[in-house]
NUNU-421290 format. One line per 3 residues: number of its first residue (from 1); their letters; for each residue x, y, z of N, C-alpha, C. Coordinates in Angstrom, 3 decimals. Layout:
BEGIN
NUM	A	X/Y/Z/X/Y/Z/X/Y/Z  ... $
This chain:
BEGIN
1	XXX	0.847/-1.173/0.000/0.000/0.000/0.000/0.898/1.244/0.000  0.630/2.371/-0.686/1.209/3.340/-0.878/0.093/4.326/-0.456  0.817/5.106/0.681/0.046/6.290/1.578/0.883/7.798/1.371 $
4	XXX	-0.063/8.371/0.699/0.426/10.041/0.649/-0.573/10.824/1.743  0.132/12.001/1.591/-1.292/12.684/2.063/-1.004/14.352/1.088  -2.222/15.160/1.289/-2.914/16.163/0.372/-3.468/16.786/1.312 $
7	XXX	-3.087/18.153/0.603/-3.974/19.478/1.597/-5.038/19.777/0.848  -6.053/20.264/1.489/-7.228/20.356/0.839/-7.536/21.917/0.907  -6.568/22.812/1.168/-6.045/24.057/1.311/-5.050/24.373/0.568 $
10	XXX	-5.124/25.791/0.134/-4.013/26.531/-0.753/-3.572/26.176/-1.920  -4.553/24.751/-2.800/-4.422/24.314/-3.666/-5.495/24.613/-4.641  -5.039/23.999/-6.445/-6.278/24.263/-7.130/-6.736/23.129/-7.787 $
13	XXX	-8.427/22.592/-7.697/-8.917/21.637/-7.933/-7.751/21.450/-9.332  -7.155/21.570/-10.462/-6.450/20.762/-10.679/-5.046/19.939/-10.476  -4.324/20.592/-9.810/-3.437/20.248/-8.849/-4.304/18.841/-8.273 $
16	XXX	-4.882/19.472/-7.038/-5.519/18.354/-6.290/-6.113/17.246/-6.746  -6.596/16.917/-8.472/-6.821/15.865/-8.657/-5.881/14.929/-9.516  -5.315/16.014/-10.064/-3.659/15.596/-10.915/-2.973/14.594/-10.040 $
19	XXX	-2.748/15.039/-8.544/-1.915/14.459/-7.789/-2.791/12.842/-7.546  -3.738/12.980/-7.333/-4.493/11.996/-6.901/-4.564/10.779/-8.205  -4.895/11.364/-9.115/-4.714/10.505/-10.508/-2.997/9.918/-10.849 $
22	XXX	-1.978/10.851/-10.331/-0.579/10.797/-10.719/-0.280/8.745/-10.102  -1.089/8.993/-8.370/-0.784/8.860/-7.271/-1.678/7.231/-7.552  -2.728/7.038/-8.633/-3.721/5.857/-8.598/-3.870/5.571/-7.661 $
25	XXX	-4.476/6.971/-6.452/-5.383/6.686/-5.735/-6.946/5.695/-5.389  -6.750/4.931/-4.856/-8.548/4.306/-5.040/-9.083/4.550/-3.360  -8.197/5.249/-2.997/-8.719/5.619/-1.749/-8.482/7.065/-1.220 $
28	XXX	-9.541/7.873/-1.243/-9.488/9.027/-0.604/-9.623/9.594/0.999  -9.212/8.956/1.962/-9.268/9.238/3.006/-9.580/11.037/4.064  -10.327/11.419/4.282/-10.743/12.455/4.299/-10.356/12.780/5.827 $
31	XXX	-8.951/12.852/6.864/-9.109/12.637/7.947/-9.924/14.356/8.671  -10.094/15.488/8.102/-10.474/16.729/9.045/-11.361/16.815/9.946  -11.843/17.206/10.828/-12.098/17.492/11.968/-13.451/18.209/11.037 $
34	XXX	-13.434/19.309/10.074/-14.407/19.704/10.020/-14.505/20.136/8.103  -15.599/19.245/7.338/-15.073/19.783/6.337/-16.680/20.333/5.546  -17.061/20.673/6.053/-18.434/20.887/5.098/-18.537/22.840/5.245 $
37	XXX	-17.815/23.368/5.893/-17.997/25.063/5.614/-17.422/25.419/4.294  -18.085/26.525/4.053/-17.767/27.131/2.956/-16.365/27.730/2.325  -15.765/27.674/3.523/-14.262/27.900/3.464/-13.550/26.818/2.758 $
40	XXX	-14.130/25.438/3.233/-13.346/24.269/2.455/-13.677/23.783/0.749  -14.300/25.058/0.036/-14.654/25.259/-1.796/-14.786/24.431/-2.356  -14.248/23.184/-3.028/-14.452/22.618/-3.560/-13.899/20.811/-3.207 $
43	XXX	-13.251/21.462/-1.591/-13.219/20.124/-1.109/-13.953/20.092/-0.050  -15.440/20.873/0.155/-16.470/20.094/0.856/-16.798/18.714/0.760  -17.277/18.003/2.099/-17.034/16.612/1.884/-18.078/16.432/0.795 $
46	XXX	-19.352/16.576/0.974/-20.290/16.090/0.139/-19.756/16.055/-1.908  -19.054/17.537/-2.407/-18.603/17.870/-3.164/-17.528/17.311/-3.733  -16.514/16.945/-2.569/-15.337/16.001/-2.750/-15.875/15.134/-2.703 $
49	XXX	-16.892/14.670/-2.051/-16.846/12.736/-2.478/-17.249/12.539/-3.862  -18.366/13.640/-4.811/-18.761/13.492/-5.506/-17.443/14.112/-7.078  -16.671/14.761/-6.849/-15.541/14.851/-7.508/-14.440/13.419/-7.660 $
52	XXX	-14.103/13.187/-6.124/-13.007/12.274/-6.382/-13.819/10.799/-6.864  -15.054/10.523/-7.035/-15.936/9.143/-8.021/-15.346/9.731/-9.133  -15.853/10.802/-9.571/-15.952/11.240/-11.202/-14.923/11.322/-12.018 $
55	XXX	-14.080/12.232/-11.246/-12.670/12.567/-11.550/-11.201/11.404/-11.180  -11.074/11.142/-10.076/-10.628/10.230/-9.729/-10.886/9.074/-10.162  -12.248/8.298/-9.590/-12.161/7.135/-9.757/-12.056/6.500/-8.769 $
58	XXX	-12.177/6.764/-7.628/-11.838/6.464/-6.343/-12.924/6.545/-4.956  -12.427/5.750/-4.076/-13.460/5.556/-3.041/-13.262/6.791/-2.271  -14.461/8.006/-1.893/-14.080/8.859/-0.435/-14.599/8.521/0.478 $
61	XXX	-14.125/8.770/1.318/-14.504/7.966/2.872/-14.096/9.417/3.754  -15.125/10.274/4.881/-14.730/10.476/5.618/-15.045/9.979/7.036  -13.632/9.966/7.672/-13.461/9.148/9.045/-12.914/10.162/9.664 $
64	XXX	-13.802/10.062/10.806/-13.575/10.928/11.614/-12.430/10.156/12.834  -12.621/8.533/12.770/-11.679/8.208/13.836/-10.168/8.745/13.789  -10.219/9.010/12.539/-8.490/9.668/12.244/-8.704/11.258/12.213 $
67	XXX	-9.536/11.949/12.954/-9.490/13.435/12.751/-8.700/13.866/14.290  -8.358/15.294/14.715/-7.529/15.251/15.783/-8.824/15.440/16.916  -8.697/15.654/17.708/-9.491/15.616/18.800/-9.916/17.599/18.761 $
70	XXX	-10.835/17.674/19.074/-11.158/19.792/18.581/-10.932/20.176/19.501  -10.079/20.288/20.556/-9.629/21.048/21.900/-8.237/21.461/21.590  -7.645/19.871/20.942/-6.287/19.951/20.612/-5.862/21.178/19.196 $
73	XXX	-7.043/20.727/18.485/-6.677/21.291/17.242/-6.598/22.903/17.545  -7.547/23.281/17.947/-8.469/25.053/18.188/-6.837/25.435/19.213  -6.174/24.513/20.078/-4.951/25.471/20.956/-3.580/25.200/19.644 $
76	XXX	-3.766/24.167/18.476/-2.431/24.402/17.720/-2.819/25.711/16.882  -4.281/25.586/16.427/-4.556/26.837/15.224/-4.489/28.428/15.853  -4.789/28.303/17.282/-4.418/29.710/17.764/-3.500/29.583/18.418 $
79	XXX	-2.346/29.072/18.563/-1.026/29.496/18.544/-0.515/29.004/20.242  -1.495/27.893/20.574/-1.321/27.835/22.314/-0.443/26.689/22.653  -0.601/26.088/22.031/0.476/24.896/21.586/1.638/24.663/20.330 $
82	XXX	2.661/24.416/20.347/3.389/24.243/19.313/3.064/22.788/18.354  3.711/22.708/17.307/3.452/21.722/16.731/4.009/20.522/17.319  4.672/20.284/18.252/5.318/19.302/18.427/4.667/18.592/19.345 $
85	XXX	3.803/19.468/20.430/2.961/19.298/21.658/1.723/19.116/21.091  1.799/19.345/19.924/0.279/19.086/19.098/0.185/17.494/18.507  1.634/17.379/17.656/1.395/16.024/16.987/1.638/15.013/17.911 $
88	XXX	2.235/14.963/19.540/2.611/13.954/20.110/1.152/14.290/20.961  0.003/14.822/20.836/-0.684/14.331/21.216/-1.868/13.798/20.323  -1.648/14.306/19.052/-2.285/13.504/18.438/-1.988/11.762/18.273 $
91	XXX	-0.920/11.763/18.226/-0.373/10.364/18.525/-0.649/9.557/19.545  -0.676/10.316/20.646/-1.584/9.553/21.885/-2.649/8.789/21.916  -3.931/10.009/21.056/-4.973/9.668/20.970/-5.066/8.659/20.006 $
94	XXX	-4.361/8.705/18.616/-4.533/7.677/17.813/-3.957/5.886/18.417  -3.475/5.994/19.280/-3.016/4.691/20.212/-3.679/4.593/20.936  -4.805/5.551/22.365/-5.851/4.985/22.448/-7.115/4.556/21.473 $
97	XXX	-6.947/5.096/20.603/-8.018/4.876/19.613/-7.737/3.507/18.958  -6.599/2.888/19.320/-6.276/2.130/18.484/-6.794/2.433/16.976  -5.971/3.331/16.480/-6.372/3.612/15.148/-5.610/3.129/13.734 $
100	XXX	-4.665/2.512/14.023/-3.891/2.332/13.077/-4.251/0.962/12.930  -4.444/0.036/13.781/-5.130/-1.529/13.756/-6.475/-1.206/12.560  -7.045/0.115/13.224/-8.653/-0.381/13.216/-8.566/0.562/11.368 $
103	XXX	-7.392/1.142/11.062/-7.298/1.552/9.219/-6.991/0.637/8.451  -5.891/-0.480/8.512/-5.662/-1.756/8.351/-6.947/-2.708/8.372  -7.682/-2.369/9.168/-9.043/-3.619/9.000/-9.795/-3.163/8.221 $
106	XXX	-10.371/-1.725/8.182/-11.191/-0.875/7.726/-10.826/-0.883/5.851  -9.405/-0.266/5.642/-8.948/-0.182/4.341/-7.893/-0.779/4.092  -7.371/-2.494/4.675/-6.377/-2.778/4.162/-6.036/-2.962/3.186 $
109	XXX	-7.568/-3.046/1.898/-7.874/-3.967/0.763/-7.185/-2.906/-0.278  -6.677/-1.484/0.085/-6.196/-0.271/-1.117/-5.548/-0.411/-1.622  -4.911/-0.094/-2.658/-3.140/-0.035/-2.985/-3.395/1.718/-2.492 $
112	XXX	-3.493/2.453/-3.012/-2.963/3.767/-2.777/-3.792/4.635/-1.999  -3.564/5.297/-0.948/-4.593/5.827/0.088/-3.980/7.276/-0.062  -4.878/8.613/-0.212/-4.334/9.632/-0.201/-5.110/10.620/1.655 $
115	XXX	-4.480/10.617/1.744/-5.039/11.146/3.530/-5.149/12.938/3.161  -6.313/12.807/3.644/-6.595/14.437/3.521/-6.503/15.468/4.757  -5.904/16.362/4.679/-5.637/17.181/5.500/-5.737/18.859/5.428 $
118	XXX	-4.911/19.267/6.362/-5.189/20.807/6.465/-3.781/21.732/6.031  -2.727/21.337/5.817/-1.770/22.120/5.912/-1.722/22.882/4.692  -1.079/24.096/5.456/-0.976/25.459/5.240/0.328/25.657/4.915 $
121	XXX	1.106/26.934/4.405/2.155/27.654/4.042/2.665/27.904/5.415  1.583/28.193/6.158/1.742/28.313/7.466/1.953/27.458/8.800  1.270/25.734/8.754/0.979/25.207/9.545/0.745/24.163/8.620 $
124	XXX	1.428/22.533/9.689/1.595/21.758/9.368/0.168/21.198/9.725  -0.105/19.726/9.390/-1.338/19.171/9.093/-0.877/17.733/10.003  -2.096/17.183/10.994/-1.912/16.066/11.466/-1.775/14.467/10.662 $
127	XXX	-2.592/14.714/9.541/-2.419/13.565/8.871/-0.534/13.453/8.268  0.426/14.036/8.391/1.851/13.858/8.217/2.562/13.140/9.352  1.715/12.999/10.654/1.745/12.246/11.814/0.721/10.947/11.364 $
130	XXX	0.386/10.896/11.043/-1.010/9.602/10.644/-0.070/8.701/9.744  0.109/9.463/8.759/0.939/8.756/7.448/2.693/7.866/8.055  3.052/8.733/8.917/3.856/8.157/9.735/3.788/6.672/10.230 $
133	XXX	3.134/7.031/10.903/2.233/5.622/12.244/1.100/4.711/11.090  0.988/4.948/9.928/0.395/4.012/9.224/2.010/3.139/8.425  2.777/4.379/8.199/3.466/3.195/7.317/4.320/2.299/8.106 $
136	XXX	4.665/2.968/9.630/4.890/2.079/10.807/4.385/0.164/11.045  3.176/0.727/10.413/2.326/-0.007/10.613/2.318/-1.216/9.522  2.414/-0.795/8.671/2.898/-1.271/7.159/4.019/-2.503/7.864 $
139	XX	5.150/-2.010/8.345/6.215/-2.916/8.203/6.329/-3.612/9.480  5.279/-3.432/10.504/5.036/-4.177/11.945/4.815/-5.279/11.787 $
């Protein structure tokens, strides 16, 4: 299995599906915390699921078991936590969550999984911690 991940920010729907097509994605993994405002354009979930069938070719799935926890996220996005105190606790939670077992059961059947995320010019994105601890997972 081959795991990337994709911002669903600061990009342009062709970029974002180029990569995904480059990438023979058949799995779109959608991990955000929150994706249906108007801010997220043309990768609203409903919108993105119905793009990445058409365009892609590919399954979207959003799972929230892989999104960060919204206490954690709201103190990295306003500046109360650093990133480092951010992703080692996202990591926490994804080990109580047993989450990396339960992506393996869920989507072991993929070849290519693209993990969707938030990062910015500005700010890094939790799924680059996910993609980590999945390919961990890969060779366990």
């Amino acid at each position: 299995m081959n795991i990337h991940t994709i911002s669903a920010y600061e990009t342009s729907a062709e970029r974002f599906f180029g990569r995904l097509e480059a990438w023979e994605a058949d799995l779109v993994l959608d991990a955000r915390l929150k994706n249906t405002n108007q801010l997220a354009g043309f990768t609203k979930r409903d919108d993105l699921a119905f793009f990445v069938d058409r365009i892609a070719h590919a399954r979207y799935v959003h799972d929230k078991l892989f999104a960060p926890a919204p206490t954690m996220l709201e103190r990295y996005l306003h500046g109360n936590i650093d990133w480092d105190a951010y992703a080692d606790s996202y990591r926490r939670d994804l080990r109580e969550r047993d989450a990396v077992a339960l992506f393996f059961e869920r989507y072991g059947g993929f070849r290519s999984v693209a993990l969707v995320g938030t990062e910015t010019r500005s700010r890094r994105s939790h799924v680059e911690v996910l993609k980590r601890m999945l390919e961990e997972g890969l060779v366990a």
